[in-house]
Structures are given as C-alpha cells and as structure tokens.
C-alpha positions as CSV (number, residue, x, y, z in Angstrom):
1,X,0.0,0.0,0.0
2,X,3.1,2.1,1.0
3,X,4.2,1.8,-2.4
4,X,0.8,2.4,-4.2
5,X,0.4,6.2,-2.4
6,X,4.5,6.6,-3.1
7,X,3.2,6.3,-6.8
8,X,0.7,8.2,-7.0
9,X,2.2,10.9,-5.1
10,X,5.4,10.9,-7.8
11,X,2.6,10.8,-10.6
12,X,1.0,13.7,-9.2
13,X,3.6,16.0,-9.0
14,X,5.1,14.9,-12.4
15,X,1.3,16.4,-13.3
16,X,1.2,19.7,-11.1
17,X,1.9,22.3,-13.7
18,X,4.4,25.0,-13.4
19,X,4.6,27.9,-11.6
20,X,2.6,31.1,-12.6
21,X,5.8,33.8,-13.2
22,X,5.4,36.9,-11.0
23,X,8.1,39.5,-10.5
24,X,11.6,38.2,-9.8
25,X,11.3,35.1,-10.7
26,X,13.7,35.5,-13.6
27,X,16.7,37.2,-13.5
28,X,19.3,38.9,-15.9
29,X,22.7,37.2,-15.6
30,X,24.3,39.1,-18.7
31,X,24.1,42.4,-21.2
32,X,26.1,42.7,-23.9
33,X,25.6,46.2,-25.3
34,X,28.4,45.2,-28.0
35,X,27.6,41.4,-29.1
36,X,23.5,42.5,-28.5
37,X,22.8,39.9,-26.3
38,X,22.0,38.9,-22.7
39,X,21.4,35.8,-21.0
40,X,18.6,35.1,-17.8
41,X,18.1,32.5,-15.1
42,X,14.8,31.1,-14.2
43,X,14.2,30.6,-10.1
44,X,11.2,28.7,-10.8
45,X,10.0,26.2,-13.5
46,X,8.6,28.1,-16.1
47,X,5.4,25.8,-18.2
48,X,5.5,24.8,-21.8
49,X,5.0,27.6,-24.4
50,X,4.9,30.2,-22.1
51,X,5.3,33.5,-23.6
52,X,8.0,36.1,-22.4
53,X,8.5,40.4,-23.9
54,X,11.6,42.0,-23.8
55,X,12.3,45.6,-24.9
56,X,14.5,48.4,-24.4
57,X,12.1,50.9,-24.9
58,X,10.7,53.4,-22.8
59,X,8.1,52.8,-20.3
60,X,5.6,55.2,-19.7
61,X,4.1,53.7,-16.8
62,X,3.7,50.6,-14.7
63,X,1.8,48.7,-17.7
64,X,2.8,50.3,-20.5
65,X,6.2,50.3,-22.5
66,X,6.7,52.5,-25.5
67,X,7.5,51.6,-29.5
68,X,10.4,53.5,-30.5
69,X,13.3,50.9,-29.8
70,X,13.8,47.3,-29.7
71,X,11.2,44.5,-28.9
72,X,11.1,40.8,-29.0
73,X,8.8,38.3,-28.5
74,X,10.4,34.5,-26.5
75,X,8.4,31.1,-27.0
76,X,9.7,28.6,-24.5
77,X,9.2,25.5,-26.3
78,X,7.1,22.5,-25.8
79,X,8.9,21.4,-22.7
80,X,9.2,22.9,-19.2
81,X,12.1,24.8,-18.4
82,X,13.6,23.8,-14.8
83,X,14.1,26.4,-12.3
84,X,18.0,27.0,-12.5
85,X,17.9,27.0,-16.2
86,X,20.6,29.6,-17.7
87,X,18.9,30.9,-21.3
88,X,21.3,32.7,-23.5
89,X,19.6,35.6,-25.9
90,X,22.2,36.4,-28.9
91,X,22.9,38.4,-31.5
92,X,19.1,40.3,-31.2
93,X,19.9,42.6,-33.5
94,X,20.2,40.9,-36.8
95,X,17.6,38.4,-38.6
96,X,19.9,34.9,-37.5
97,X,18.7,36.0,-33.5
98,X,18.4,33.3,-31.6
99,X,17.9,31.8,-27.6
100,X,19.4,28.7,-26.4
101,X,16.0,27.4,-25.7
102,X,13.2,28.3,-27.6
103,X,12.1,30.7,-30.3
104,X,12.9,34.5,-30.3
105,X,11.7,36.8,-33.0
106,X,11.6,40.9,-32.8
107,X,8.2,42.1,-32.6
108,X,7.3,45.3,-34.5
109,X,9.6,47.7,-36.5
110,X,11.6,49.6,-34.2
111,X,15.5,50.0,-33.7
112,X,16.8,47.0,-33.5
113,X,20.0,46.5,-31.0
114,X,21.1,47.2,-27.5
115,X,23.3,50.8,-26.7
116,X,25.9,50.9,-24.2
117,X,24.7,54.3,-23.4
118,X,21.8,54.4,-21.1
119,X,20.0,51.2,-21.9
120,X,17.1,49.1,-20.1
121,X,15.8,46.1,-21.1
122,X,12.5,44.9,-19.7
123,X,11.4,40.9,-19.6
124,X,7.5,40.5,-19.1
125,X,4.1,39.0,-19.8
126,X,1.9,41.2,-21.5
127,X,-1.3,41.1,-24.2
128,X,1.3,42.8,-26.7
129,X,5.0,44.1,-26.8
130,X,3.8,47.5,-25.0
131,X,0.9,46.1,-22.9
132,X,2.6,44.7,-19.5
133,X,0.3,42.5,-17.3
134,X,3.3,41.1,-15.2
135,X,6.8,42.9,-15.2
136,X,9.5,40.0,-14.7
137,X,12.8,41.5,-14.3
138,X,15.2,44.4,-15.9
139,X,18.9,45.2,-16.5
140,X,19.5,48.5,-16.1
141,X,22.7,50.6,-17.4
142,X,20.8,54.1,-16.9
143,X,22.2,56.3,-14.7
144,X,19.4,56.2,-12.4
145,X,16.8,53.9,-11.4
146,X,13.7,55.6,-12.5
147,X,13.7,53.4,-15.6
148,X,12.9,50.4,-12.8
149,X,11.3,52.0,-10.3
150,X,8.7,53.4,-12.9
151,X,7.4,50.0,-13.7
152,X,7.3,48.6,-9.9
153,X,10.9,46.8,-10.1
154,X,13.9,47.4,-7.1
155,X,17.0,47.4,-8.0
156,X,19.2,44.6,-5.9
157,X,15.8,42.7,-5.4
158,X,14.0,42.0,-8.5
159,X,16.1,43.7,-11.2
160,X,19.8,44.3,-11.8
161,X,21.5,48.0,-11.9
162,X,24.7,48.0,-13.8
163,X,27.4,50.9,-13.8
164,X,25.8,53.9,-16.0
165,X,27.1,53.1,-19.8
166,X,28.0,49.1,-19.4
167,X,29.3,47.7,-22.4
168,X,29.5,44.2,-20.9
169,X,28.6,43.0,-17.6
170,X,28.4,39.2,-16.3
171,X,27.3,37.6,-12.8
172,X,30.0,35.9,-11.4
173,X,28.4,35.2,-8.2
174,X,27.4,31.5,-6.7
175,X,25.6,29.3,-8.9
176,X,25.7,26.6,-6.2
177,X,25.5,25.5,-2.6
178,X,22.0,27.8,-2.1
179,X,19.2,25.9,-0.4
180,X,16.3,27.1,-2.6
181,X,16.6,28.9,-6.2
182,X,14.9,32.6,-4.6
183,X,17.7,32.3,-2.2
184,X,19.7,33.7,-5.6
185,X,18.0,36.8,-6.4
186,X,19.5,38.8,-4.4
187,X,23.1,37.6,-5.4
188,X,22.1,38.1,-9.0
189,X,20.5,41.5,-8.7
190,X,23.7,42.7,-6.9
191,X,26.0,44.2,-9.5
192,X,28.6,44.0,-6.6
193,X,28.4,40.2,-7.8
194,X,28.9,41.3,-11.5
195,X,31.8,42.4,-13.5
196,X,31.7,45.1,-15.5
197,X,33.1,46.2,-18.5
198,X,32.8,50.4,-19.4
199,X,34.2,51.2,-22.8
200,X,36.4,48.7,-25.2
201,X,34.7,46.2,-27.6
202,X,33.0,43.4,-25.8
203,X,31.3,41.8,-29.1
204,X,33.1,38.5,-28.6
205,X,32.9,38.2,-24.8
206,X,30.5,35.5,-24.0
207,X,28.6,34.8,-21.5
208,X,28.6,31.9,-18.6
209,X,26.1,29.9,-19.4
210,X,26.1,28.1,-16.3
211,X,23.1,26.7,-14.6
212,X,21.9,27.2,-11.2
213,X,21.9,24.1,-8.8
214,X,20.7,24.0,-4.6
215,X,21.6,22.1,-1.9
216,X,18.5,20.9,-0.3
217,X,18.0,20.9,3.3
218,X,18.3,17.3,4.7
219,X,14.5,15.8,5.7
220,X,14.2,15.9,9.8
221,X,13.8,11.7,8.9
222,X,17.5,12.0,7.1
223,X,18.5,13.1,10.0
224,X,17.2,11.1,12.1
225,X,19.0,8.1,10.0
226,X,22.0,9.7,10.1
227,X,22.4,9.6,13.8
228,X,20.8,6.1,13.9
229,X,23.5,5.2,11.8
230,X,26.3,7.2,13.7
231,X,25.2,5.5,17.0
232,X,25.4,1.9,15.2
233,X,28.8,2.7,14.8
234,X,29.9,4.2,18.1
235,X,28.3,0.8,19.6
236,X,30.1,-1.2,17.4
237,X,33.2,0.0,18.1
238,X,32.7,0.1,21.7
239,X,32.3,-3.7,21.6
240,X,35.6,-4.3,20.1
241,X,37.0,-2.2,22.2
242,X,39.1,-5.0,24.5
C-alpha cells in the first residue's frame, strides 16, 4: 500500500503544472551592449510555451512600454524549463537572433540592438510588446533607477543596476551551494556580484552559461538516519574495544 500512495504521489507532482511567473522570478545574468545579447536564469520552473516580452524601450508607466526601440517576442518550447535553467539571448539585432532554448523573433519595426549608453531592457508577460500585465525582471545601465522603479521593479531585489554606460557586464556570483533557487535573487540583482566592463569592444565576450543548482536541506527523517547510523557505529566499536 506504502508503495501504491508513493506512486501516486510521484505521478501527481510529475502532473502539477508550473509555476505562474510573478516578479523576480527571472533574472538577468548578462548584457552585452556590444555582441547584443544577454542571458537570464529562471528561479522557478517556467510551463510549456509560455510566452516572455523583452524591450529596451521606454516605459511610460507601470503597464505600459513604449515603440520607438527594440522588442522581442520568447516562446519557450514545448517542454518545461527547470528552475535553474541559464537561457542565452544572442545576436538580437540581426535576422539569425536566436535563444538557447526556444524561439525569439523581434516584434514590430523599431531600432533593432542594444546601446551601451543608457539602456534598459524589460522581460515580461503582456497582451502585446507594449501592454505589461506582469513585469519580470530588468537590466538596467541608466544612470538612475527611474527606468525600474517606474514599472514597480527594485533594483538589488528583482532587477539588476549596472554601472551607468556598461558595455559588458556578467554575474559571477554562486551558482551553487544555495538551499532554494529565490535564495539567488539577491546575489544576481547585486551588481557588486557582476563584472563590468565600461568602454572597449565586448562583441566577442560571452557569456557563462552556467546553470543554477541547490543544496537541499536534509528531511528531519534523514537526519534522524544519520544519527541512527552514527550510534550503530559508536556501539560497534565500543564492543571491540578490549
């Protein structure tokens, strides 16, 4: 019977979809203002053909994002992406674009490419590329944090402020030994954690592509094994003691 509700408990969560994303549950891990390009982690498992915005240009508001630059429209895939899933977004500037996972195609007709002069770049759900109904995440190279703060993001908690005019930056924070995936947003969103490249050519700089692993806490029943086991021992070698 043990065995029958051990089933049926695997098969159930192999059937629990994925999380609904909210804010910070993705983050940026690299910008390339040079290469165009930037690369995100996912804390959570993200569902099957889920649908992700990005665009660097201007928000007017909380739910709305303007026309005049660059906007792109991510397809997941069929499959569910795990939470500590690295995606790489390259080269968004000419028609061979791609992600690592997924599809990636620009959206409307505006200026294609990322500047290393006061650029944001916005990752959301939304009913179009200028209709936000749930603002992800943001990199930020803008002298100040208006830019974030203007669509309900914070800087070091949900989005990521570079150095005003970043050519390239990179997390090179911890990527393991966490005990839940949340437990890395604030690392990532730290660009004390990032380095940071102002001025030079960073075109063929890539990004790490690493993904994200935890360390689970041990079960209270693990633990209770362990020092089962620890106390077998002791006892044992007690009795051969002479």
């Amino acid at each position: 019977m043990k065995n029958l509700f051990a089933l049926a408990a695997i098969a159930a969560a192999a059937m629990a979809p994925a999380h609904a994303l909210t804010t910070g549950d993705i983050a940026f891990t690299a910008f390339n203002a040079d290469e165009d390009g930037w690369s995100l982690v996912t804390f959570v498992d993200i569902a099957p053909n889920t649908r992700i915005y990005f665009s660097d240009s201007t928000a007017t508001g909380a739910t709305t994002i303007g026309t005049g630059e660059s906007s792109f429209l991510w397809g997941t895939g069929a499959s569910m992406i795990t939470a500590g899933t690295v995606v790489r977004f390259s080269a968004i500037d000419v028609a061979a674009r791609a992600a690592s996972i997924g599809s990636f195609s620009a959206v409307g007709t505006g200026n294609l490419g990322l500047s290393a002069t006061a650029e944001t770049v916005y990752a959301f759900l939304g009913s179009s590329a200028t209709a936000v109904t749930t603002m992800l995440s943001a990199v930020s190279s803008e002298a100040s944090t208006t830019a974030l703060t203007t669509v309900g993001l914070t800087a070091g908690t949900n989005a990521i402020k570079l150095t005003s005019s970043a050519d390239f930056a990179g997390y090179t924070g911890a990527r393991s030994g966490d005990v839940s995936f949340a437990a890395y947003a604030p690392l990532v969103n730290n660009a004390a954690n990032w380095a940071i490249n102002v001025g030079g050519n960073g075109t063929l700089l890539l990004p790490d592509t690493t993904n994200f692993t935890i360390s689970p806490i041990p079960e209270p029943e693990t633990y209770a094994l362990m020092l089962a086991g620890l106390a077998a021992i002791g006892l044992m070698a007690h009795r051969r003691q002479p």
